[in-house]
LUMFIGU-538120 format. One record per residue: residue in three letters; chain; x, z, y of N, C-alpha, C, CB in turn; residue number from 1. Coordinates in nm, 2 decimals, m for minus. Atoms other than C-alpha are relative to their C-alpha. Glycine has a CB too. Layout:
N
 resn chain    n.x    n.z    n.y   ca.x   ca.z   ca.y    c.x    c.z    c.y   cb.x   cb.z   cb.y resi
  ala     A      X      Z      Y      X      Z      Y      X      Z      Y      X      Z      Y  NUM
...
END
This chain:
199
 resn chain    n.x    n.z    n.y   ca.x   ca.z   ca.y    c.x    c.z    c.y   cb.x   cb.z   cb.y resi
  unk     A  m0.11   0.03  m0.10   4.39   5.35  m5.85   0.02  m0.15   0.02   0.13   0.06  m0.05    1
  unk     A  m0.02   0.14   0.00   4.40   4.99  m5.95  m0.09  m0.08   0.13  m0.05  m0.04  m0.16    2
  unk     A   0.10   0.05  m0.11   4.07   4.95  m5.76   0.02  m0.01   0.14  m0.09   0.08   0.01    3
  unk     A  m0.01  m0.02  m0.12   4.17   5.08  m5.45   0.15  m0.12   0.04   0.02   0.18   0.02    4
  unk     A  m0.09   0.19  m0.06   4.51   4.80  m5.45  m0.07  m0.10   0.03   0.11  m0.09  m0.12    5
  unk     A   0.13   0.10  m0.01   4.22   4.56  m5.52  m0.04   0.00   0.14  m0.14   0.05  m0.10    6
  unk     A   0.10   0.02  m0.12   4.01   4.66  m5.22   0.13   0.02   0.09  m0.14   0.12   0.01    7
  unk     A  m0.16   0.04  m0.13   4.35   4.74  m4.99   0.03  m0.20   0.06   0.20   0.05  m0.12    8
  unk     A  m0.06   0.13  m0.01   4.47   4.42  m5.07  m0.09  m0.12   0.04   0.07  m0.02  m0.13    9
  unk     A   0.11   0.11  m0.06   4.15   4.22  m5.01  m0.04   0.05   0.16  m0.15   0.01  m0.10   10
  unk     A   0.02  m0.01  m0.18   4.13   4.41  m4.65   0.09  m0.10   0.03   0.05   0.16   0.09   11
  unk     A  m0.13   0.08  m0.03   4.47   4.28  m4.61  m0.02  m0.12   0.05   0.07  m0.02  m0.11   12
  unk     A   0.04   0.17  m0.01   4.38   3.90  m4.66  m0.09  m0.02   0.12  m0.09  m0.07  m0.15   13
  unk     A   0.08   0.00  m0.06   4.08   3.94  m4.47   0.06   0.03   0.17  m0.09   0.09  m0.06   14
  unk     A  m0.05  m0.07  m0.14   4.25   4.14  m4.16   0.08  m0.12   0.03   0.11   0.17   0.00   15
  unk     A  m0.05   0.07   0.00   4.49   3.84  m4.20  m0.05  m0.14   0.06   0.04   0.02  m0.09   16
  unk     A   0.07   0.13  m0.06   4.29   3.56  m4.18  m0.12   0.03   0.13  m0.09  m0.08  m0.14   17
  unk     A   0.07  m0.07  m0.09   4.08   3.73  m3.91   0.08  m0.05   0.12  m0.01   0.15  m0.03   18
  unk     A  m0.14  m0.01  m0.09   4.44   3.78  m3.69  m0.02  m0.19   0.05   0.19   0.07  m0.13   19
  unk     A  m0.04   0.13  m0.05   4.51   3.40  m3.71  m0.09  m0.06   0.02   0.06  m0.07  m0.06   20
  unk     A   0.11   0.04  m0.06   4.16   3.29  m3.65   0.01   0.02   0.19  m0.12   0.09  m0.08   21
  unk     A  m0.03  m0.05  m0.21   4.19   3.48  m3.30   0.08  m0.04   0.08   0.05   0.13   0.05   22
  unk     A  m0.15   0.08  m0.07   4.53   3.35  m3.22   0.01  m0.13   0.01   0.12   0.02  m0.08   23
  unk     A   0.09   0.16  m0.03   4.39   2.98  m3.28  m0.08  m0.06   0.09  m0.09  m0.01  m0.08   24
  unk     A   0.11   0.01  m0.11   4.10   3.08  m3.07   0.06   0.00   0.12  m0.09   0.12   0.01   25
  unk     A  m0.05  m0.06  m0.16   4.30   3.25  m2.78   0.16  m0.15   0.01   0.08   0.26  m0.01   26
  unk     A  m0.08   0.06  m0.08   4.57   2.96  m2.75  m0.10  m0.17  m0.01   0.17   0.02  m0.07   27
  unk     A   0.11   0.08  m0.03   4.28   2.68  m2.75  m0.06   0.01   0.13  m0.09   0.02  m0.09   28
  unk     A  m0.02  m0.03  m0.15   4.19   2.83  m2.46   0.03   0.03   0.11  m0.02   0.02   0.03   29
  unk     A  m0.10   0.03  m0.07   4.50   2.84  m2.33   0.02  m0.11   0.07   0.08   0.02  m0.07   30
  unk     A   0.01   0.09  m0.01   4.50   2.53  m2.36  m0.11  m0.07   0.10  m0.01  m0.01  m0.10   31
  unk     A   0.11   0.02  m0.13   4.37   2.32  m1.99  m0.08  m0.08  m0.11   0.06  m0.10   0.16   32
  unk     A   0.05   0.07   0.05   4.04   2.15  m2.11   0.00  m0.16   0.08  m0.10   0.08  m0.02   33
  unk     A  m0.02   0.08  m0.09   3.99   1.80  m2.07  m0.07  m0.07   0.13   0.03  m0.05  m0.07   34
  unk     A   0.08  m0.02  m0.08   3.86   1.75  m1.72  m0.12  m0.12  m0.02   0.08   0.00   0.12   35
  unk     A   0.08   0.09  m0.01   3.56   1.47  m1.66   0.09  m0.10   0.09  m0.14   0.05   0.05   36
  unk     A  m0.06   0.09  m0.04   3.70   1.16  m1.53  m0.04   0.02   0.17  m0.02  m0.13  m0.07   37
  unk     A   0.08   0.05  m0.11   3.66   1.08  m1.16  m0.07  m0.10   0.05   0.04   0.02   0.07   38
  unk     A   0.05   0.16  m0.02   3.47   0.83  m1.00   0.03  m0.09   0.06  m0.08  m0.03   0.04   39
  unk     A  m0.08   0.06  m0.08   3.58   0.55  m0.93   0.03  m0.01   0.12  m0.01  m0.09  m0.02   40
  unk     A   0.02   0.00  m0.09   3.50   0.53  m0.58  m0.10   0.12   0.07  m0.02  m0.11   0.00   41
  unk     A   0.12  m0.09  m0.03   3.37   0.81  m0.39  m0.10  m0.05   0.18   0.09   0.18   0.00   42
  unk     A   0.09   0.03  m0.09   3.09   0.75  m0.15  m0.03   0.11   0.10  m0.11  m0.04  m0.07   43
  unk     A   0.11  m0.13  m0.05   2.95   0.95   0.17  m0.09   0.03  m0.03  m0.04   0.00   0.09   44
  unk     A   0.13  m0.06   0.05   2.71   1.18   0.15  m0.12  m0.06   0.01  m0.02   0.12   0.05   45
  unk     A   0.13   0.13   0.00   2.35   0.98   0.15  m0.05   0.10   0.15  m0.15  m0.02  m0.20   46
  unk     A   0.10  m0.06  m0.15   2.16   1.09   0.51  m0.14   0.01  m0.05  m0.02  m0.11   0.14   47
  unk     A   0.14  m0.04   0.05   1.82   1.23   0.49  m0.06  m0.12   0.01  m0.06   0.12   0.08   48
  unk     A   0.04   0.16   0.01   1.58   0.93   0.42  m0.07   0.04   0.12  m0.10  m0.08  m0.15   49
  unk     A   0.06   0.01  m0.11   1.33   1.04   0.70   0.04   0.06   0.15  m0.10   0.03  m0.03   50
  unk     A  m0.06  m0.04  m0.16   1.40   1.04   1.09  m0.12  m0.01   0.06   0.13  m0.12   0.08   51
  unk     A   0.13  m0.04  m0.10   1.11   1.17   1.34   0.07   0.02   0.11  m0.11   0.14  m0.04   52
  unk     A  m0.08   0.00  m0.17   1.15   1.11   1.72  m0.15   0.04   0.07   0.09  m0.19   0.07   53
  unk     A   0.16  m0.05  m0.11   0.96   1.28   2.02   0.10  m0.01   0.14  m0.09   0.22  m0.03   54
  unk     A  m0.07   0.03  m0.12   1.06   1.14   2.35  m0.04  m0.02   0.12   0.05  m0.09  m0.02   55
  unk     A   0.07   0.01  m0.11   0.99   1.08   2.72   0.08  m0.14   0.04   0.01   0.14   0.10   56
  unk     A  m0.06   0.14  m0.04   1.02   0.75   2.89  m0.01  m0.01   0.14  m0.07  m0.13  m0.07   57
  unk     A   0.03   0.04  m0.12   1.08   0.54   3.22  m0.01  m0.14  m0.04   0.10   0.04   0.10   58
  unk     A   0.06   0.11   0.04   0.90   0.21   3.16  m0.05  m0.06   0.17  m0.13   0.05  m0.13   59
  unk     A   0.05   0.10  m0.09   0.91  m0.08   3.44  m0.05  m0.15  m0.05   0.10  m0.01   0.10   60
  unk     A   0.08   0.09   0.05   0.63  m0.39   3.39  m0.02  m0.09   0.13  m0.12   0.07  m0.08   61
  unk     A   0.03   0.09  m0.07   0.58  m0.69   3.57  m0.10  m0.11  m0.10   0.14  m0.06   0.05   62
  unk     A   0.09   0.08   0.07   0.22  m0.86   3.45  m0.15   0.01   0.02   0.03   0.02  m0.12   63
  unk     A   0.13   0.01  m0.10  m0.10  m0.98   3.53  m0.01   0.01   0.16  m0.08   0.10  m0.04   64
  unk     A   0.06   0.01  m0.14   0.01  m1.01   3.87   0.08   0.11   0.07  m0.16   0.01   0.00   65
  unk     A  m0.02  m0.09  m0.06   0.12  m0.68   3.93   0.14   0.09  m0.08  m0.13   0.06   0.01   66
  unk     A  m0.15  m0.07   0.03   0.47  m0.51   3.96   0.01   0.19  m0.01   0.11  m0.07   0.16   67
  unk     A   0.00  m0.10  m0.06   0.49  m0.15   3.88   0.07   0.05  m0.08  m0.11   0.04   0.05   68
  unk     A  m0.06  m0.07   0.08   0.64   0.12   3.67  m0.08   0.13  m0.01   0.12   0.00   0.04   69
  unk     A   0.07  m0.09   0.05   0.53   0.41   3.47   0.09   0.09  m0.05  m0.09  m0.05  m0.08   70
  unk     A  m0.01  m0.11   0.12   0.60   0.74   3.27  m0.04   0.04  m0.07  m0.01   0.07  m0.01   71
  unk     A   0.13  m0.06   0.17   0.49   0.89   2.92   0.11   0.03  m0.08  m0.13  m0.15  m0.11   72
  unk     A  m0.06  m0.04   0.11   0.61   0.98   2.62  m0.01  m0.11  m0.13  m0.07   0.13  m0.03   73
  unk     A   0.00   0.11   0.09   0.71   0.81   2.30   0.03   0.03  m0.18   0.10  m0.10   0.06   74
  unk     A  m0.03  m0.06   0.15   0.69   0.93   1.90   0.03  m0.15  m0.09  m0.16   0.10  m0.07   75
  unk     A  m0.09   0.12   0.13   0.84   0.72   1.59   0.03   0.11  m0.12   0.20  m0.07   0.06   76
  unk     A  m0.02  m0.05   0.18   0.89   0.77   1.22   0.11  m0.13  m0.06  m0.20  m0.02  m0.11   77
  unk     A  m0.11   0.13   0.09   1.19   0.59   1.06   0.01   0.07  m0.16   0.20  m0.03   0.08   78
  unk     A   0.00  m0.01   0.11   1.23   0.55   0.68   0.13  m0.05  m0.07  m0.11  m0.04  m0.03   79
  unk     A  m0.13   0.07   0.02   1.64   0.47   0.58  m0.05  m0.03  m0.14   0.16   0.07   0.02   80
  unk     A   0.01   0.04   0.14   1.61   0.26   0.26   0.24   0.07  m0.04  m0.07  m0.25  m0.01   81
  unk     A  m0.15  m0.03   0.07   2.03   0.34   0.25   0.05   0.07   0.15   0.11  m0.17  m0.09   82
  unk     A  m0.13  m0.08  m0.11   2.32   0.48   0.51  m0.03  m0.07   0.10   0.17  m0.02  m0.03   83
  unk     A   0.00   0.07  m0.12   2.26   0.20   0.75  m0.15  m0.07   0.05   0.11  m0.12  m0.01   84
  unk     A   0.10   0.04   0.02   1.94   0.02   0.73  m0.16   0.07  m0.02   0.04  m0.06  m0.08   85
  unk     A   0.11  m0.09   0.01   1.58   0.17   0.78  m0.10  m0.10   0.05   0.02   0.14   0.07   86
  unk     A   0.13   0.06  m0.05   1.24   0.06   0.88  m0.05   0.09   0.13  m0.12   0.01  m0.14   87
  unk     A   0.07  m0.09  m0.06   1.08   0.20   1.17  m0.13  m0.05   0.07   0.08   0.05   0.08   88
  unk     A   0.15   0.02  m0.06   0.74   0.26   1.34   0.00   0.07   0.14  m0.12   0.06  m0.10   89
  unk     A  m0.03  m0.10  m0.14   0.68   0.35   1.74  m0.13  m0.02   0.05   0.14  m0.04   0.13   90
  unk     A   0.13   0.02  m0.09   0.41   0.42   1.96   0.06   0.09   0.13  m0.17   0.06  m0.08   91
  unk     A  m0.06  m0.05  m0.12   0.49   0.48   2.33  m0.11  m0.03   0.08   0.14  m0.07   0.04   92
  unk     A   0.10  m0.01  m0.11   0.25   0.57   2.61   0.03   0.01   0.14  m0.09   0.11  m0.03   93
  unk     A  m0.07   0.00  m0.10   0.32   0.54   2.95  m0.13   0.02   0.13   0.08  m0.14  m0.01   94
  unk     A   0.16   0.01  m0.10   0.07   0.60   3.29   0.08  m0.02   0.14  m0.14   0.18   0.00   95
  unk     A  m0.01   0.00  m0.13   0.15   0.53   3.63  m0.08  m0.03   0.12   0.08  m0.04   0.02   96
  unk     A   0.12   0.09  m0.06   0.00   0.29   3.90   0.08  m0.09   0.05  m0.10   0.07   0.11   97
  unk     A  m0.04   0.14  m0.02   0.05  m0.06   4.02  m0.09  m0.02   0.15  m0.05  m0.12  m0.14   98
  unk     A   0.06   0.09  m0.11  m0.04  m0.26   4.37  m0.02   0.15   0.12  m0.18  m0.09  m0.06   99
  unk     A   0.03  m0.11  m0.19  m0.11  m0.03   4.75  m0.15  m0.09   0.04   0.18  m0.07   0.21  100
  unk     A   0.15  m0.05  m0.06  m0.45   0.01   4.91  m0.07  m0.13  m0.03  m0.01   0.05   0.18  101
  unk     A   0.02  m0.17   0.09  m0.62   0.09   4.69   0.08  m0.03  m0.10  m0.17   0.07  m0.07  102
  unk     A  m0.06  m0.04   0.10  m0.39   0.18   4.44  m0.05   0.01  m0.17   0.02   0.09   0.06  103
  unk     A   0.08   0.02   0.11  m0.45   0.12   4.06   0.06   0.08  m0.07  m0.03  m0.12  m0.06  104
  unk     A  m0.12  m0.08   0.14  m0.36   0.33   3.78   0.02  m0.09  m0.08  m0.06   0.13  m0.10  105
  unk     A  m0.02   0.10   0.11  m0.19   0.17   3.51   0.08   0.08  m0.12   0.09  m0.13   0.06  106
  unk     A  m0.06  m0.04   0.04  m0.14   0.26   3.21   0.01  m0.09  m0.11  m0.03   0.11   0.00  107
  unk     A  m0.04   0.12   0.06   0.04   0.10   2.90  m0.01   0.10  m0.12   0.14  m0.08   0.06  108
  unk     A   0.01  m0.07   0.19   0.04   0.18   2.49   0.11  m0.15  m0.06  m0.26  m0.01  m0.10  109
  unk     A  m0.07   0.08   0.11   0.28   0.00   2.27   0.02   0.04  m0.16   0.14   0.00   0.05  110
  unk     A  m0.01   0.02   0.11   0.26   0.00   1.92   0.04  m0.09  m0.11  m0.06   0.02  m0.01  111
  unk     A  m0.06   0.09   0.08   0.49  m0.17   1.68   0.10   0.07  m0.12   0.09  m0.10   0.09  112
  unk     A  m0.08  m0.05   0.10   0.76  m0.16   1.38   0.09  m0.10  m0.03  m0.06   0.05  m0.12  113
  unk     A  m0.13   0.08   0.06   1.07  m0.32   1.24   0.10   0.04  m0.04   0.04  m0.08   0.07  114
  unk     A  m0.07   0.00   0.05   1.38  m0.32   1.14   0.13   0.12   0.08   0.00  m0.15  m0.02  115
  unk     A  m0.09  m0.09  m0.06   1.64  m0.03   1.25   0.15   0.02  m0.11  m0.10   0.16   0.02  116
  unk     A  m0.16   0.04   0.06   2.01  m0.09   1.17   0.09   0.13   0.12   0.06  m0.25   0.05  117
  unk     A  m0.12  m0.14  m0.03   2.28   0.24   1.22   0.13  m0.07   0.02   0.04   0.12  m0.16  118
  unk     A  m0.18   0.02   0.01   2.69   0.17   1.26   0.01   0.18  m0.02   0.11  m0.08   0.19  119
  unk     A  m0.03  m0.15   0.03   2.74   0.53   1.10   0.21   0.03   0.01  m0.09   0.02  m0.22  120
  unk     A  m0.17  m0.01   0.02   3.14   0.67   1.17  m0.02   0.15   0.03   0.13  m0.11   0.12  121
  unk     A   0.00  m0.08   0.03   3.24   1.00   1.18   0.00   0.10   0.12   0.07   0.00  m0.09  122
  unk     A   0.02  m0.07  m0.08   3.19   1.16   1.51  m0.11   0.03   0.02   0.04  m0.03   0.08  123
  unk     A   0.10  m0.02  m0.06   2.94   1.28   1.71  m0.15  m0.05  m0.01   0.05  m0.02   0.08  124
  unk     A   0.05   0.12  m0.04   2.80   0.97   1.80  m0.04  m0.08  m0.04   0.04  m0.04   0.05  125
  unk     A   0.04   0.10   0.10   2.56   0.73   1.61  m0.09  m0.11   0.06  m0.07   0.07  m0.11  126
  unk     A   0.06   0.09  m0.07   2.51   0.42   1.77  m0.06  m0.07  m0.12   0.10  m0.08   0.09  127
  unk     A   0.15   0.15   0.03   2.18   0.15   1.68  m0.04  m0.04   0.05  m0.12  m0.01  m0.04  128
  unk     A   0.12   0.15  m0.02   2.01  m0.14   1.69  m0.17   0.01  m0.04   0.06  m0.14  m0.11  129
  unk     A   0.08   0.03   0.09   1.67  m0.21   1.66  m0.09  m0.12   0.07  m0.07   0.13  m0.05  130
  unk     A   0.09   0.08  m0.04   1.39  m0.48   1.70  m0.12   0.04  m0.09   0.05  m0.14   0.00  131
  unk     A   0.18  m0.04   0.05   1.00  m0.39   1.70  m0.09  m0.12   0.05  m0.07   0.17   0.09  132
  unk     A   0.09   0.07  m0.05   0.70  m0.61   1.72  m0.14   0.04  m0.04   0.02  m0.13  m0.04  133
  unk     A   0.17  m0.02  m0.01   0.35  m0.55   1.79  m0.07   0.02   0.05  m0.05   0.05  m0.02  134
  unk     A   0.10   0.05  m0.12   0.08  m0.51   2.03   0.05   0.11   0.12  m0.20   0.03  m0.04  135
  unk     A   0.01  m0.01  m0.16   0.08  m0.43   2.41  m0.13  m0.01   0.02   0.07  m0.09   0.08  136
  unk     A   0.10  m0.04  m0.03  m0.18  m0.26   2.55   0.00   0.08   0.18  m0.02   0.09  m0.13  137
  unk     A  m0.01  m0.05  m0.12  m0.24  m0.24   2.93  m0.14   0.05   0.07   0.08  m0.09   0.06  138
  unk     A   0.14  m0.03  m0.08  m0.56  m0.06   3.12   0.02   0.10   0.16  m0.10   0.11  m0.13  139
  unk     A   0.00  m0.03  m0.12  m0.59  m0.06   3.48  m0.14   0.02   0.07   0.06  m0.09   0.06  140
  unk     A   0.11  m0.01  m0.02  m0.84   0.06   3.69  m0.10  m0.08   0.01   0.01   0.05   0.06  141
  unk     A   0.12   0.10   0.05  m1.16  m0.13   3.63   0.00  m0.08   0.16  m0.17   0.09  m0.06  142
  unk     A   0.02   0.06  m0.13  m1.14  m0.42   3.91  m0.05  m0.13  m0.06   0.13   0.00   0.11  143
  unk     A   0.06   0.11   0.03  m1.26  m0.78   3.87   0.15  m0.10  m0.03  m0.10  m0.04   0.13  144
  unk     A  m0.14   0.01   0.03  m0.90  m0.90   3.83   0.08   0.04  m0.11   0.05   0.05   0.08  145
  unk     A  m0.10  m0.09   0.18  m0.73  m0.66   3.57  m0.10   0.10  m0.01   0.22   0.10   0.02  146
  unk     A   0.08  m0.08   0.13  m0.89  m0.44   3.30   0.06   0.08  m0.05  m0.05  m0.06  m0.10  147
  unk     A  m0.06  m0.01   0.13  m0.79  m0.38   2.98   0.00  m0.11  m0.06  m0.04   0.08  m0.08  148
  unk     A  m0.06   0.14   0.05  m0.60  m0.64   2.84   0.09   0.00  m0.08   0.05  m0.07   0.09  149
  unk     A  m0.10   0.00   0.12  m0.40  m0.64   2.50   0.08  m0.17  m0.03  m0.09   0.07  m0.16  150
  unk     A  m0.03   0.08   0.03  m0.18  m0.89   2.38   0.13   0.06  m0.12   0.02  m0.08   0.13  151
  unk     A  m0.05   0.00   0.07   0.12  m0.97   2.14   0.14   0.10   0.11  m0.01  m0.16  m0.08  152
  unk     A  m0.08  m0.10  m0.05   0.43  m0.70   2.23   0.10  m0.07  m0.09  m0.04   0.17  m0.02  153
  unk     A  m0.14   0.01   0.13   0.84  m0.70   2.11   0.05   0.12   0.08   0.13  m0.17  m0.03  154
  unk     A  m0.11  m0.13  m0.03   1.11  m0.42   2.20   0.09  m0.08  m0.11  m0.06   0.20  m0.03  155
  unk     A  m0.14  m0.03   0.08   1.48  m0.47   2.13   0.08   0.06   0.07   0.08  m0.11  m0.06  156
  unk     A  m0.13  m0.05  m0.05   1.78  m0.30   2.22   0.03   0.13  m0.09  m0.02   0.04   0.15  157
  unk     A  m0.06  m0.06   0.09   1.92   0.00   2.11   0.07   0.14   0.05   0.09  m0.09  m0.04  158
  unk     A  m0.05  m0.16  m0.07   2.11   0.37   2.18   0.11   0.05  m0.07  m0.12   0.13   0.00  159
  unk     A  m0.08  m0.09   0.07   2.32   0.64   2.09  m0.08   0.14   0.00   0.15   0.01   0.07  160
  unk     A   0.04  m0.11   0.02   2.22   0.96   1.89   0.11   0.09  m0.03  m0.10   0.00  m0.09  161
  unk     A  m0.07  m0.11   0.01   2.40   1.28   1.98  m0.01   0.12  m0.11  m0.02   0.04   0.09  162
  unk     A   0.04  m0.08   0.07   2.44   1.52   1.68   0.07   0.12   0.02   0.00  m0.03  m0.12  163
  unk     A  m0.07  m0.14   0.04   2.43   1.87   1.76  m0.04   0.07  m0.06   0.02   0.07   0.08  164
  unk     A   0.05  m0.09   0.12   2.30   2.02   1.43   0.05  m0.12  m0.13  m0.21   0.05   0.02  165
  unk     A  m0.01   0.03   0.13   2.34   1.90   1.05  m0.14  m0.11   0.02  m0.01   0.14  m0.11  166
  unk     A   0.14   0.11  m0.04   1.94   1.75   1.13  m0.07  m0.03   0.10  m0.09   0.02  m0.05  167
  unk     A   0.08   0.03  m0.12   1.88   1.73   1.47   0.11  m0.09   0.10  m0.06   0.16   0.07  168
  unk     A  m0.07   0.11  m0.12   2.00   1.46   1.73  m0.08   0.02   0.10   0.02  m0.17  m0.03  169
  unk     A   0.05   0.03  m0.14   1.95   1.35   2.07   0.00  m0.10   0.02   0.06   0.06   0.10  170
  unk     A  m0.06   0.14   0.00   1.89   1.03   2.15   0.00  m0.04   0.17  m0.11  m0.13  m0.12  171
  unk     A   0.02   0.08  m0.14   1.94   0.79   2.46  m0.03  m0.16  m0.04   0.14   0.01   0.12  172
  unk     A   0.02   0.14   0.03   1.80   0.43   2.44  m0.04  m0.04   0.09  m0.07  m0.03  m0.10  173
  unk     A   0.01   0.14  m0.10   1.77   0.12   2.64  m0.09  m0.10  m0.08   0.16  m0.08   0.02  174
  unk     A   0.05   0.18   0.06   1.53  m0.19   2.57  m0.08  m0.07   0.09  m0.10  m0.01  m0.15  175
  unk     A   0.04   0.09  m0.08   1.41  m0.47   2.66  m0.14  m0.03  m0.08   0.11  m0.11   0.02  176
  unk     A   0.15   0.03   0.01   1.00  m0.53   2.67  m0.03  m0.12   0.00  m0.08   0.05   0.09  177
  unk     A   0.04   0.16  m0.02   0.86  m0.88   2.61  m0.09   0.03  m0.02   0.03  m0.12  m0.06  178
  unk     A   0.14   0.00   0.05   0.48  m0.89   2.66  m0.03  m0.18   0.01  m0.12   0.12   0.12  179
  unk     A   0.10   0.13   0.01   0.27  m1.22   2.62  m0.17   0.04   0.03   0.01  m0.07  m0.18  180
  unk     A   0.17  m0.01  m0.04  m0.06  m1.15   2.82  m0.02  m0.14   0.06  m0.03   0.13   0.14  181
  unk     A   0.04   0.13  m0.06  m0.07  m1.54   2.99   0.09  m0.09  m0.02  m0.04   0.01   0.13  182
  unk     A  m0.08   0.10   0.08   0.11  m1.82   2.93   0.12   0.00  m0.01  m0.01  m0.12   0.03  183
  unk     A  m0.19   0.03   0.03   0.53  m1.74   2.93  m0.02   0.20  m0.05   0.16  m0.07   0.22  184
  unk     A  m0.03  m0.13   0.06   0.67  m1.41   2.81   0.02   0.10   0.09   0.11   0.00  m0.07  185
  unk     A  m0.06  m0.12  m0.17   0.71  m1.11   3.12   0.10   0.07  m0.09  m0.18   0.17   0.10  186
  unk     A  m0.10  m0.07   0.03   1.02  m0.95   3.07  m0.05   0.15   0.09   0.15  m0.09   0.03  187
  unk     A   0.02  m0.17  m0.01   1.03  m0.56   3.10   0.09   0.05  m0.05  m0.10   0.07  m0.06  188
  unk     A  m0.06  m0.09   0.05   1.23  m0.29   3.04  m0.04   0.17   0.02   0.12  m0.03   0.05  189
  unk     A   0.03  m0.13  m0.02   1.26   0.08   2.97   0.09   0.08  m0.08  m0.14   0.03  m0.04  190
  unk     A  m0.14  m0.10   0.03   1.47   0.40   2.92  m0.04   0.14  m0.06   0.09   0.05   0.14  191
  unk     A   0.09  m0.07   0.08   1.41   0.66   2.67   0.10   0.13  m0.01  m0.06  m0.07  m0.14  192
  unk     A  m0.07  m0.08   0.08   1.55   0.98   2.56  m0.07   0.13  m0.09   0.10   0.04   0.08  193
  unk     A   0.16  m0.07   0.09   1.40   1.27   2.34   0.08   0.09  m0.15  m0.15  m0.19  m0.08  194
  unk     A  m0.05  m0.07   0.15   1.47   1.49   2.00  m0.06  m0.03  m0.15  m0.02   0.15   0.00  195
  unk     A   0.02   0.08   0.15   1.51   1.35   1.66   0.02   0.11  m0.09   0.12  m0.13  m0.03  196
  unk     A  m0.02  m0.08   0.10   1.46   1.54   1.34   0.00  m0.12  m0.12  m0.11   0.13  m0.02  197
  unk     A  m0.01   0.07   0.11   1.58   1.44   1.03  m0.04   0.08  m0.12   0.11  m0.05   0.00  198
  unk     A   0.04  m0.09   0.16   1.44   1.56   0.67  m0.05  m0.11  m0.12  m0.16   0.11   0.03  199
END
């Protein structure tokens, strides 16, 4: 009989210290934990680093003589190092014709890259800047006069991209063409618009 107080009484202790183990547990995690601090400053979300553009243009040229204007299309690859700032690359093709009887075709190639600067705010609407430099490329119909003839190219100006998706925009842009085919700079311009993906 003795035994069985023995073993009772050691349930006892046990059931006991069991009990207040659990009641330790369960108001511990009663208890709020303590959260992670916040950060000091919170930042927007980062934008996808790459931007791809596919566009159509209206491109007027005054050079070598001859005044005319063209159409074509125009692709680009931009690379944002952060939120505002990016690098970009363009190549824009253009065909029309220049001069009356006989008539020449003319067509133009630009290829360049530089520097592409955002003003990011919270609408719609994402206006930029950019300036490109690099070659100009014009080929008219084969006459004794004009050819094909490359020289040094720039593009600057700039637009607004419409966002109607999370990664897709619209853009509209304006710039201004400087070629160097003979001794001063021909001013030009042209008007773009087209669909941007971002990823």
């Amino acid at each position: 009989m003795r035994k069985v107080f023995v073993l009772c009484g050691a349930l006892l202790c046990l059931s006991l210290t069991t009990a207040a183990q659990e009641s330790n547990t369960t108001s511990e995690a009663g208890t709020p934990a303590a959260e992670p601090a916040a950060p000091a400053s919170l930042t927007p979300a980062d934008r996808e680093a790459w931007q791809l553009a596919f566009g159509f243009q209206y491109q007027h040229y005054g050079v070598l003589g001859q005044s005319f204007h063209n159409v074509g299309y125009n692709v680009g690859i931009t690379r944002f190092l952060n939120n505002r700032f990016a690098v970009e690359g363009t190549a824009a093709f253009g065909f029309g014709s220049a001069g009356s009887a006989p008539s020449l075709d003319a067509k133009s190639m630009f290829i360049g890259g530089g520097p592409h600067v955002v003003f990011n705010n919270s609408s719609r609407f994402e206006p930029w800047l950019h300036v490109l430099a690099g070659l100009q490329h014009f080929r008219f119909t084969q006459t004794a006069l004009v050819g094909s003839n490359s020289g040094v190219g720039f593009m600057g100006g700039g637009g607004v991209d419409y966002k109607f998706g999370s990664r897709t925009f619209w853009r509209f842009q304006g710039d201004f063409i400087g070629t160097h085919l003979g001794n001063s700079i021909e001013k030009n311009y042209s008007f773009r618009t087209g669909l941007i993906l971002n990823f």
